[in-house]
KETI-817736 format. One record per atom (N, C-alpha, C, O): residue in one letter; x, y, z. Coordinates in steps of 0.02 Angstrom, whole numbers, padded with zeros to 5 digits, always signed. Layout:
<sites>
AXYZ
...
</sites>
This chain:
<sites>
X+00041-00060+00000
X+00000+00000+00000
X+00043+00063+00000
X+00027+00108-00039
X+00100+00072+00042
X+00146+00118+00038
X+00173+00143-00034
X+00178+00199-00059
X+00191+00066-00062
X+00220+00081-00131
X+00189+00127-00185
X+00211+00165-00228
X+00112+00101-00159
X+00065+00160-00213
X+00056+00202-00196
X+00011+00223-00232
X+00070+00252-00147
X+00069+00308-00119
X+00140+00342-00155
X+00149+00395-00185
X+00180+00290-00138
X+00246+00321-00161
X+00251+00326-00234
X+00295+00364-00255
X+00224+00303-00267
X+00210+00294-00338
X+00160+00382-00352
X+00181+00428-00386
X+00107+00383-00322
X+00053+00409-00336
X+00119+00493-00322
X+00130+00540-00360
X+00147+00478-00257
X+00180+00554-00258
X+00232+00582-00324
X+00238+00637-00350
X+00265+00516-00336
X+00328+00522-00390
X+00288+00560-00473
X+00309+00593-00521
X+00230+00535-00455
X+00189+00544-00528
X+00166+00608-00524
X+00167+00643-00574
X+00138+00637-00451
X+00128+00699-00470
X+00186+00732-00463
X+00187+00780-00501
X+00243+00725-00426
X+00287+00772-00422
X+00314+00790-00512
X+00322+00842-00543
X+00320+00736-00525
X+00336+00737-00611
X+00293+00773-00641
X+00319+00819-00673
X+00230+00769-00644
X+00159+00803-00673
X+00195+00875-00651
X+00228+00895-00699
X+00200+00922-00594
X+00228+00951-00571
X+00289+01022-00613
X+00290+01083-00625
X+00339+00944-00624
X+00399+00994-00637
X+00385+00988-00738
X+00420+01016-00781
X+00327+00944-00750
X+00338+00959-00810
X+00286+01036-00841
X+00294+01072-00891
X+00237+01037-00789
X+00199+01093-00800
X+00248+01146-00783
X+00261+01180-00832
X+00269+01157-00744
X+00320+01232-00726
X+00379+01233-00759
X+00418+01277-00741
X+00401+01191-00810
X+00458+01194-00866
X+00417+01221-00904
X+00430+01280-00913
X+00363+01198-00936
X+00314+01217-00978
X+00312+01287-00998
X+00336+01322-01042
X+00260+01296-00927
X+00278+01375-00904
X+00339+01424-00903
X+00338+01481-00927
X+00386+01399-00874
X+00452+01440-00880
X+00457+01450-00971
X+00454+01505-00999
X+00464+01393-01001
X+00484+01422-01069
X+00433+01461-01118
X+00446+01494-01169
X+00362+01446-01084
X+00322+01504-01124
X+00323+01568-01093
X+00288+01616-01110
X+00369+01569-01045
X+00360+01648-01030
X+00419+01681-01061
X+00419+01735-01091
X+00466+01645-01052
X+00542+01671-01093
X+00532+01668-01162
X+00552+01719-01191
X+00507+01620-01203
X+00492+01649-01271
X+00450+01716-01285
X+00458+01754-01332
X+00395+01722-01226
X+00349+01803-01244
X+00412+01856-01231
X+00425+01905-01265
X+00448+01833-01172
X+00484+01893-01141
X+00542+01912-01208
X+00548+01966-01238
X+00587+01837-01220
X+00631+01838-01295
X+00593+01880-01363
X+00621+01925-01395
X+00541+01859-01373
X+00500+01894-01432
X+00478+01989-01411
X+00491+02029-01456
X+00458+02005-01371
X+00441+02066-01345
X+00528+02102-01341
X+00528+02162-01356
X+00605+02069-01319
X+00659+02105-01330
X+00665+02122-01387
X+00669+02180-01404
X+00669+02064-01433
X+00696+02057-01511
X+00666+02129-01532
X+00693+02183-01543
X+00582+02101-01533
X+00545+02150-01562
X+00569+02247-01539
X+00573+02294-01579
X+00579+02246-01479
X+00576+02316-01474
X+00653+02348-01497
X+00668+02407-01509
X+00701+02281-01500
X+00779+02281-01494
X+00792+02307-01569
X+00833+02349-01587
X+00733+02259-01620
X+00723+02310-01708
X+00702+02354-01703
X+00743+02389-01731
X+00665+02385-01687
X+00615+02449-01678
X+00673+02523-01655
X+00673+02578-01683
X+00717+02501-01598
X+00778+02541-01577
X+00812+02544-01619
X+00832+02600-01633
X+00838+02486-01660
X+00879+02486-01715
X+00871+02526-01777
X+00919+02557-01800
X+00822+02528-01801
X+00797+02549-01861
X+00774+02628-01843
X+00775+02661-01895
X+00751+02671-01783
X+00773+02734-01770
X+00822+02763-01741
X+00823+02818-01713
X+00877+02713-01753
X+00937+02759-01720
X+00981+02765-01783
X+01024+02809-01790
X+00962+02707-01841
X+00977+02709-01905
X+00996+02808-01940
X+01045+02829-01972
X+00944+02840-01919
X+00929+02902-01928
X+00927+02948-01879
X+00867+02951-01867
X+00952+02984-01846
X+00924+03000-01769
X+00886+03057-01784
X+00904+03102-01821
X+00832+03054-01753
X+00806+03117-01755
X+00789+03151-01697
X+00795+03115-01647
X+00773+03202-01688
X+00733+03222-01619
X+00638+03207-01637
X+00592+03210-01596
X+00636+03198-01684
X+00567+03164-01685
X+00533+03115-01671
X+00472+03112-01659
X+00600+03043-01676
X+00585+02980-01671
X+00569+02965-01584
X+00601+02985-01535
X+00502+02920-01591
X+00506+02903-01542
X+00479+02833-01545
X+00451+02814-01597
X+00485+02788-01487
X+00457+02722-01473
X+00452+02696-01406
X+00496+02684-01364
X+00372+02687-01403
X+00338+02669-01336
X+00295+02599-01345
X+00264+02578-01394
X+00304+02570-01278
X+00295+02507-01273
X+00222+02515-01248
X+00217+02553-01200
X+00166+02490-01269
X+00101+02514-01262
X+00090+02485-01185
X+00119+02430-01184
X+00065+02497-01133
X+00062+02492-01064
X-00027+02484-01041
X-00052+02456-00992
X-00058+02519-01093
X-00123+02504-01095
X-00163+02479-01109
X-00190+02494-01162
X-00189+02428-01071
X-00222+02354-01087
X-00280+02368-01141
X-00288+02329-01188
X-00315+02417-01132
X-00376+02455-01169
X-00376+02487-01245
X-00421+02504-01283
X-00305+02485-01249
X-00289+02510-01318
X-00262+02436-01371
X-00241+02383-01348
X-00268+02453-01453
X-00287+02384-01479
X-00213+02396-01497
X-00203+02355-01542
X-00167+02423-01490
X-00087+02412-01530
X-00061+02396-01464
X-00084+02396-01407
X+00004+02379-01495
X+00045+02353-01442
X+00098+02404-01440
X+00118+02424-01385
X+00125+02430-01501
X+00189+02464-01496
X+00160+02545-01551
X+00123+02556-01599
X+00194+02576-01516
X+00181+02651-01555
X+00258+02681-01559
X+00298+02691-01514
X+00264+02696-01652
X+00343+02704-01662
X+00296+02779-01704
X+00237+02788-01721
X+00358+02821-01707
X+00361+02898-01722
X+00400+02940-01774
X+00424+02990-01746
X+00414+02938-01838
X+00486+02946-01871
X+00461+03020-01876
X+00413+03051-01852
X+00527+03041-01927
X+00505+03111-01948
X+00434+03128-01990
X+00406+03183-01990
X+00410+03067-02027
X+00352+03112-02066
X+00271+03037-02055
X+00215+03036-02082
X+00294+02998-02016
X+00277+02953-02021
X+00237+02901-01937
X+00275+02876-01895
X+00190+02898-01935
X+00157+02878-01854
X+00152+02806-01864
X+00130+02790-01920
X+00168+02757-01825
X+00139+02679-01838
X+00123+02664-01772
X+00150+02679-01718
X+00075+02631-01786
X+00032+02595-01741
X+00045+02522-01746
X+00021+02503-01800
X+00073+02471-01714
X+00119+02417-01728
X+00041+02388-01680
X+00018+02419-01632
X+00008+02314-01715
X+00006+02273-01681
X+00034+02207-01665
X+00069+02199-01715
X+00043+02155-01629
X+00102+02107-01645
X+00050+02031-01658
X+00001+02016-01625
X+00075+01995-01709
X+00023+01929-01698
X+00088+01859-01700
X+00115+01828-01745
X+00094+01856-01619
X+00114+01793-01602
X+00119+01737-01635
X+00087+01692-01607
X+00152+01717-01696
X+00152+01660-01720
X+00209+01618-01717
X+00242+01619-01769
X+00235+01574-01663
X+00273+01568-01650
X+00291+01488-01689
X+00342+01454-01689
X+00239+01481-01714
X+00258+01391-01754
X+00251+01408-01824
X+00242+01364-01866
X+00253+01465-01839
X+00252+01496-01898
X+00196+01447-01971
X+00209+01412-02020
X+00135+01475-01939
X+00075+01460-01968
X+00062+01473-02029
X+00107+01503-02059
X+00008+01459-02065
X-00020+01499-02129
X-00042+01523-02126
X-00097+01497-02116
X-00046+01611-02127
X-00099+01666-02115
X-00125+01668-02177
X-00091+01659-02227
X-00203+01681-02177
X-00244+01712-02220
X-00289+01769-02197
X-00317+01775-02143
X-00290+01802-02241
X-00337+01887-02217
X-00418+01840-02254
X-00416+01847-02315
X-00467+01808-02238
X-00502+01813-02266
X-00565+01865-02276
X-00610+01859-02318
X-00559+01911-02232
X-00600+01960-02229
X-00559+02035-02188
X-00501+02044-02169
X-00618+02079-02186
X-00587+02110-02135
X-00582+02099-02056
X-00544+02140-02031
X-00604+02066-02023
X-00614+02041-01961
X-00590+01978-01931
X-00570+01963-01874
X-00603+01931-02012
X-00601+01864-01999
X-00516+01841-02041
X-00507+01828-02101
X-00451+01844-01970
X-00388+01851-02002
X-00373+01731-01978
X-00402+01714-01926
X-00350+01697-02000
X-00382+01636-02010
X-00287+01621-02010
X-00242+01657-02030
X-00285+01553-01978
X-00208+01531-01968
X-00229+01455-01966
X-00277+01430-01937
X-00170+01418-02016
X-00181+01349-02024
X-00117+01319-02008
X-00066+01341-02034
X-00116+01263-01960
X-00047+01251-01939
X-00033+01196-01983
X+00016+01164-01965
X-00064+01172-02042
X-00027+01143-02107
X-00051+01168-02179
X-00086+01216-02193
X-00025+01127-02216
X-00076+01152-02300
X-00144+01138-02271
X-00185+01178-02248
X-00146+01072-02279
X-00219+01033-02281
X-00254+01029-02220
X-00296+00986-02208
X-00232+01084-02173
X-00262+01085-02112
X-00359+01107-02132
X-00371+01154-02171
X-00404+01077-02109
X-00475+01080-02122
X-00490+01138-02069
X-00521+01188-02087
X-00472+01131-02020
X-00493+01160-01969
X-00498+01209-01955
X-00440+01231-01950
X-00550+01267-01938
X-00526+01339-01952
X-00528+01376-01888
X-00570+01370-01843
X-00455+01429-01892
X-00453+01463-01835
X-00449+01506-01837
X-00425+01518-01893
X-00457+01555-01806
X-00462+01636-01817
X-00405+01674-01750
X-00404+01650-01693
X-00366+01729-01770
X-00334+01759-01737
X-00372+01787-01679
X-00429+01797-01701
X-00371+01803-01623
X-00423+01836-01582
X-00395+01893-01587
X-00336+01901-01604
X-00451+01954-01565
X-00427+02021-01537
X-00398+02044-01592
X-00338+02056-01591
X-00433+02052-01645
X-00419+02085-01687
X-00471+02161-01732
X-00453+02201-01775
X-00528+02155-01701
X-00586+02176-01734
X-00550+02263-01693
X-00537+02312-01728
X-00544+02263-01638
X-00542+02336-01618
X-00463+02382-01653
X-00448+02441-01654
X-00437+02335-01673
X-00365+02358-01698
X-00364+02385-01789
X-00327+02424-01818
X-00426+02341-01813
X-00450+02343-01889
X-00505+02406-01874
X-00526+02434-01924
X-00524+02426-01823
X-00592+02467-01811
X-00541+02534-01788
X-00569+02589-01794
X-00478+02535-01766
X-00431+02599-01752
X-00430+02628-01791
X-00416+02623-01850
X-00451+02672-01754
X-00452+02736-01850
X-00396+02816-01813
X-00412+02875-01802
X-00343+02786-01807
X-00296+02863-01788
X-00281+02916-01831
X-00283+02901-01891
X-00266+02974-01816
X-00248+03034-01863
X-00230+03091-01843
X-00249+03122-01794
X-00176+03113-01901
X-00139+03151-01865
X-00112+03208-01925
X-00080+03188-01974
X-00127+03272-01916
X-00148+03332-01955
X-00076+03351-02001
X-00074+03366-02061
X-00012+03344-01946
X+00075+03336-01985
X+00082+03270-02029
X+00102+03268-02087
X+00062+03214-01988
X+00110+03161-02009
X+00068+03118-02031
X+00009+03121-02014
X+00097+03060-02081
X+00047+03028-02108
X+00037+02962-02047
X+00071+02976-01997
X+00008+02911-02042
X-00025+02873-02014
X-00032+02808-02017
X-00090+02796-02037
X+00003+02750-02006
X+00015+02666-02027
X-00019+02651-01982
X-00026+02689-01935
X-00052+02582-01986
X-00070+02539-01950
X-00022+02482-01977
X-00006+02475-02036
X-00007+02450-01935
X+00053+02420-01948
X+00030+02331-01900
X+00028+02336-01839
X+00018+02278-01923
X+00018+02202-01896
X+00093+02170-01922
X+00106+02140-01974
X+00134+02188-01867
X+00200+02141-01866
X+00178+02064-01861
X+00119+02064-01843
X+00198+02004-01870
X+00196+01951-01874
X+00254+01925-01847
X+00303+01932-01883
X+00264+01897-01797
X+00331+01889-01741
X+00331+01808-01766
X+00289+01792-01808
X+00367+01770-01747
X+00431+01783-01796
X+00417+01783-01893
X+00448+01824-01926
X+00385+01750-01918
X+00369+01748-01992
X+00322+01694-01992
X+00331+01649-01952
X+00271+01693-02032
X+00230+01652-02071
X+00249+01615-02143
X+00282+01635-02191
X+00208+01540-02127
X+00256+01496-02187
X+00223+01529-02263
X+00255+01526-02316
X+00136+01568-02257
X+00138+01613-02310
X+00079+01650-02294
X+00031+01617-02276
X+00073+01716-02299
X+00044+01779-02290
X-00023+01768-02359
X+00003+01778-02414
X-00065+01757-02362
X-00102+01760-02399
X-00183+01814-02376
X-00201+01827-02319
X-00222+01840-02454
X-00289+01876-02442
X-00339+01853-02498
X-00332+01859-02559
X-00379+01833-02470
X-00445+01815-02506
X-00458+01855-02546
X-00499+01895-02523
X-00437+01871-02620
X-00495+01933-02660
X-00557+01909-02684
X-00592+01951-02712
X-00573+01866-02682
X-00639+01832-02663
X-00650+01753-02669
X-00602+01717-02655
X-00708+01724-02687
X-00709+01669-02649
X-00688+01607-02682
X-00701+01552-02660
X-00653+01618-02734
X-00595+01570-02790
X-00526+01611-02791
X-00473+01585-02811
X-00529+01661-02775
X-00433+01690-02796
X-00409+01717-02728
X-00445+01748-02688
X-00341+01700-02720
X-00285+01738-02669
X-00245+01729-02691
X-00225+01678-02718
X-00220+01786-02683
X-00156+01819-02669
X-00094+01825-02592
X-00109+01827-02532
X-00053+01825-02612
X+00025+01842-02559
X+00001+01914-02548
X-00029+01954-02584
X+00028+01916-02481
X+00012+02002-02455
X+00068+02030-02468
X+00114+01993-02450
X+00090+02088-02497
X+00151+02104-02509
X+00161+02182-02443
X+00119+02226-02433
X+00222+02175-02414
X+00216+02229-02341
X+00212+02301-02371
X+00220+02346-02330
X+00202+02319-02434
X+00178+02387-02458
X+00115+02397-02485
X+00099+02452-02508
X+00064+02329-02482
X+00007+02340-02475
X-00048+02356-02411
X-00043+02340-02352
X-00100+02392-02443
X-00125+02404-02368
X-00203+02371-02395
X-00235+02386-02445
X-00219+02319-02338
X-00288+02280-02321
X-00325+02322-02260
X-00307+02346-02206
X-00382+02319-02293
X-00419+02356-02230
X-00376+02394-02196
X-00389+02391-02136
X-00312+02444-02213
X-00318+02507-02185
X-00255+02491-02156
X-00216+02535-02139
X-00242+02425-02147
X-00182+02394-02115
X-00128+02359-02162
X-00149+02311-02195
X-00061+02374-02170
X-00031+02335-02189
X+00023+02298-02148
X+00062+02334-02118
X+00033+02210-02140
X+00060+02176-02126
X+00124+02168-02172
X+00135+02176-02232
X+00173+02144-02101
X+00241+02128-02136
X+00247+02068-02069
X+00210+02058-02021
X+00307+02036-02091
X+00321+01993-02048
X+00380+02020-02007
X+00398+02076-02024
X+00413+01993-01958
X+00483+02014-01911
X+00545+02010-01963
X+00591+02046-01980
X+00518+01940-01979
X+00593+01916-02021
X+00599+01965-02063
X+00652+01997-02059
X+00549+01985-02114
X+00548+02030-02174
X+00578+02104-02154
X+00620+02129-02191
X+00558+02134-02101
X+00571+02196-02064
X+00667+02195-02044
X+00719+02221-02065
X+00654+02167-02013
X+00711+02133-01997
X+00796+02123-02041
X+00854+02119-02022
X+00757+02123-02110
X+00820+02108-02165
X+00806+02168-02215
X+00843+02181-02262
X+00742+02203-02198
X+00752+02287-02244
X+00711+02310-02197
X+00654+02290-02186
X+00752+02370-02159
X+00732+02406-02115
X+00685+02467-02163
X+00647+02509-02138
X+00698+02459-02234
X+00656+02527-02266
X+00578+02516-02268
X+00553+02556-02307
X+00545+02486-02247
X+00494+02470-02228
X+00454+02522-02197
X+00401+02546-02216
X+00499+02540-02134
X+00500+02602-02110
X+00498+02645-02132
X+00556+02653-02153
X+00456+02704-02152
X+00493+02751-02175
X+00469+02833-02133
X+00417+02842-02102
X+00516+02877-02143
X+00537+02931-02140
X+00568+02937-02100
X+00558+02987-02067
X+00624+02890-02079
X+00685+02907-02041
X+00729+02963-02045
X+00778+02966-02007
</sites>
Protein backbone atom coordinates (compact mmCIF):
# COMPACT_ATOMS: atom_id res chain seq x y z
CA UNK A 1 0.00 0.00 0.00
CA UNK A 2 2.93 2.36 0.77
CA UNK A 3 4.41 1.62 -2.62
CA UNK A 4 1.31 3.21 -4.25
CA UNK A 5 1.39 6.16 -2.39
CA UNK A 6 4.91 6.42 -3.22
CA UNK A 7 4.20 5.89 -6.75
CA UNK A 8 1.06 8.19 -6.73
CA UNK A 9 3.60 11.07 -5.15
CA UNK A 10 6.56 10.44 -7.79
CA UNK A 11 3.78 10.88 -10.56
CA UNK A 12 2.56 13.98 -9.40
CA UNK A 13 5.75 15.44 -8.45
CA UNK A 14 6.72 14.74 -12.23
CA UNK A 15 3.18 16.06 -13.45
CA UNK A 16 4.56 19.02 -11.43
CA UNK A 17 7.98 19.88 -12.75
CA UNK A 18 6.77 19.17 -16.19
CA UNK A 19 3.97 21.85 -15.99
CA UNK A 20 6.40 24.64 -14.52
CA UNK A 21 9.17 23.89 -17.32
CA UNK A 22 6.28 24.33 -19.57
CA UNK A 23 5.56 27.50 -18.08
CA UNK A 24 9.05 28.80 -17.61
CA UNK A 25 9.68 28.45 -21.37
CA UNK A 26 6.43 30.08 -22.49
CA UNK A 27 7.21 32.96 -20.59
CA UNK A 28 10.83 33.42 -21.85
CA UNK A 29 9.85 32.98 -25.42
CA UNK A 30 6.98 36.06 -24.88
CA UNK A 31 9.67 37.86 -22.83
CA UNK A 32 12.62 36.76 -25.89
CA UNK A 33 10.01 37.87 -28.64
CA UNK A 34 8.82 41.32 -26.91
CA UNK A 35 13.19 42.11 -26.61
CA UNK A 36 13.93 41.13 -30.22
CA UNK A 37 10.90 43.00 -31.24
CA UNK A 38 11.52 46.33 -29.48
CA UNK A 39 15.58 45.61 -29.88
CA UNK A 40 14.46 46.21 -34.15
CA UNK A 41 12.31 48.98 -33.55
CA UNK A 42 15.56 50.82 -31.55
CA UNK A 43 17.59 49.72 -34.30
CA UNK A 44 15.95 50.98 -37.22
CA UNK A 45 15.46 54.68 -35.39
CA UNK A 46 18.75 55.17 -34.40
CA UNK A 47 19.54 54.19 -38.11
CA UNK A 48 18.58 58.04 -38.56
CA UNK A 49 18.47 60.00 -35.39
CA UNK A 50 16.12 62.35 -35.10
CA UNK A 51 14.67 64.43 -32.38
CA UNK A 52 11.34 63.29 -33.70
CA UNK A 53 11.69 59.60 -33.41
CA UNK A 54 10.12 58.06 -30.84
CA UNK A 55 9.14 54.44 -29.46
CA UNK A 56 6.76 53.37 -26.73
CA UNK A 57 5.91 50.14 -25.46
CA UNK A 58 2.03 50.28 -25.23
CA UNK A 59 1.25 49.85 -21.28
CA UNK A 60 -2.46 50.08 -21.91
CA UNK A 61 -4.45 47.08 -21.74
CA UNK A 62 -7.51 49.10 -23.39
CA UNK A 63 -5.79 50.21 -26.35
CA UNK A 64 -5.73 47.67 -29.58
CA UNK A 65 -1.74 48.24 -30.59
CA UNK A 66 0.89 47.06 -28.83
CA UNK A 67 3.79 49.27 -29.93
CA UNK A 68 3.63 53.01 -31.11
CA UNK A 69 6.86 54.09 -33.25
CA UNK A 70 7.22 57.96 -34.45
CA UNK A 71 9.71 58.92 -37.42
CA UNK A 72 10.09 62.22 -38.95
CA UNK A 73 7.05 62.24 -41.33
CA UNK A 74 5.53 59.06 -40.42
CA UNK A 75 3.13 57.56 -37.08
CA UNK A 76 2.78 53.58 -36.77
CA UNK A 77 0.64 51.90 -34.82
CA UNK A 78 2.38 48.35 -34.56
CA UNK A 79 0.12 45.46 -33.61
CA UNK A 80 2.04 42.13 -32.89
CA UNK A 81 0.45 38.59 -33.96
CA UNK A 82 2.28 35.87 -32.05
CA UNK A 83 3.04 33.20 -34.39
CA UNK A 84 5.46 31.35 -33.00
CA UNK A 85 5.16 27.82 -35.08
CA UNK A 86 5.03 29.92 -37.96
CA UNK A 87 1.50 29.21 -39.36
CA UNK A 88 -0.39 29.99 -42.58
CA UNK A 89 -1.97 33.33 -42.29
CA UNK A 90 -4.87 34.25 -44.39
CA UNK A 91 -6.73 37.74 -44.34
CA UNK A 92 -10.03 36.26 -45.32
CA UNK A 93 -11.99 39.19 -44.58
CA UNK A 94 -11.74 42.21 -42.70
CA UNK A 95 -12.28 40.83 -39.21
CA UNK A 96 -12.01 37.28 -39.98
CA UNK A 97 -7.75 37.02 -40.03
CA UNK A 98 -7.63 32.73 -40.21
CA UNK A 99 -4.17 30.61 -39.36
CA UNK A 100 -3.62 26.99 -40.49
CA UNK A 101 -0.94 25.01 -38.78
CA UNK A 102 -0.54 22.85 -42.14
CA UNK A 103 -1.52 23.03 -45.99
CA UNK A 104 -4.37 20.67 -45.62
CA UNK A 105 -5.24 21.71 -42.24
CA UNK A 106 -9.51 21.60 -42.43
CA UNK A 107 -9.86 23.19 -39.37
CA UNK A 108 -10.51 26.79 -39.04
CA UNK A 109 -9.06 29.26 -36.70
CA UNK A 110 -9.24 32.73 -36.34
CA UNK A 111 -6.67 35.18 -34.75
CA UNK A 112 -8.45 36.72 -31.65
CA UNK A 113 -8.55 40.43 -30.74
CA UNK A 114 -8.38 41.70 -33.73
CA UNK A 115 -11.73 43.52 -34.68
CA UNK A 116 -10.84 46.71 -32.37
CA UNK A 117 -7.31 47.17 -33.97
CA UNK A 118 -9.00 46.85 -37.79
CA UNK A 119 -11.84 49.34 -36.23
CA UNK A 120 -8.62 51.97 -35.04
CA UNK A 121 -9.04 54.73 -37.00
CA UNK A 122 -5.92 57.25 -35.76
CA UNK A 123 -4.95 60.67 -37.27
CA UNK A 124 -2.78 63.03 -37.29
CA UNK A 125 -2.95 66.64 -39.10
CA UNK A 126 1.50 66.71 -39.69
CA UNK A 127 2.20 63.22 -40.19
CA UNK A 128 0.94 60.55 -42.16
CA UNK A 129 -0.49 57.45 -40.27
CA UNK A 130 0.30 53.32 -40.54
CA UNK A 131 -1.40 50.77 -39.00
CA UNK A 132 1.06 48.41 -38.96
CA UNK A 133 0.36 44.04 -37.92
CA UNK A 134 4.01 42.83 -37.32
CA UNK A 135 3.91 39.02 -37.48
CA UNK A 136 6.63 37.78 -34.82
CA UNK A 137 8.62 35.67 -35.92
CA UNK A 138 7.39 34.96 -39.83
CA UNK A 139 4.60 33.04 -41.42
CA UNK A 140 5.12 29.91 -43.75
CA UNK A 141 2.76 32.27 -46.19
CA UNK A 142 0.88 35.57 -45.79
CA UNK A 143 -2.04 35.19 -47.99
CA UNK A 144 -5.77 37.51 -48.84
CA UNK A 145 -8.89 36.30 -50.11
CA UNK A 146 -9.90 38.66 -53.19
CA UNK A 147 -12.78 36.63 -53.27
CA UNK A 148 -14.19 33.38 -52.99
CA UNK A 149 -11.90 31.39 -55.79
CA UNK A 150 -8.67 33.80 -55.93
CA UNK A 151 -5.69 34.76 -53.38
CA UNK A 152 -3.11 36.38 -53.38
CA UNK A 153 0.51 36.85 -51.18
CA UNK A 154 0.25 40.03 -49.09
CA UNK A 155 3.03 42.08 -50.18
CA UNK A 156 4.32 44.57 -46.81
CA UNK A 157 3.56 47.74 -49.16
CA UNK A 158 0.14 46.80 -49.50
CA UNK A 159 -2.50 48.08 -47.35
CA UNK A 160 -5.76 45.60 -46.42
CA UNK A 161 -8.37 47.11 -44.60
CA UNK A 162 -6.36 50.14 -43.71
CA UNK A 163 -3.65 47.88 -42.30
CA UNK A 164 -0.63 46.70 -43.78
CA UNK A 165 1.20 43.52 -42.53
CA UNK A 166 4.83 42.56 -42.72
CA UNK A 167 6.42 39.86 -40.95
CA UNK A 168 9.65 40.27 -38.22
CA UNK A 169 11.87 38.32 -40.42
CA UNK A 170 10.95 40.61 -43.48
CA UNK A 171 11.42 43.92 -41.28
CA UNK A 172 14.21 42.66 -39.95
CA UNK A 173 16.40 42.15 -43.29
CA UNK A 174 15.05 45.75 -44.87
CA UNK A 175 14.63 48.12 -42.31
CA UNK A 176 13.11 50.53 -45.33
CA UNK A 177 9.88 49.41 -44.55
CA UNK A 178 10.00 52.05 -42.19
CA UNK A 179 9.86 55.02 -43.51
CA UNK A 180 10.73 58.62 -42.80
CA UNK A 181 13.71 58.15 -40.81
Amino acid sequence: MQIIYLIGIIVLCLVFVVIISYLGYAFKRVKTAHYKIESLFTQILNEHKSPANKFQKNKDKNNCYDYYLETLTTIYYVKVLYNYNCYEISINSRYLWQYKTEAQDEKIRFWPNVVDFVNFNPHDEKKSVVKLCLIYPNSRSLLVYLNESEIAFVRPEQVLYGINFITYERLNSNHNYIEGR
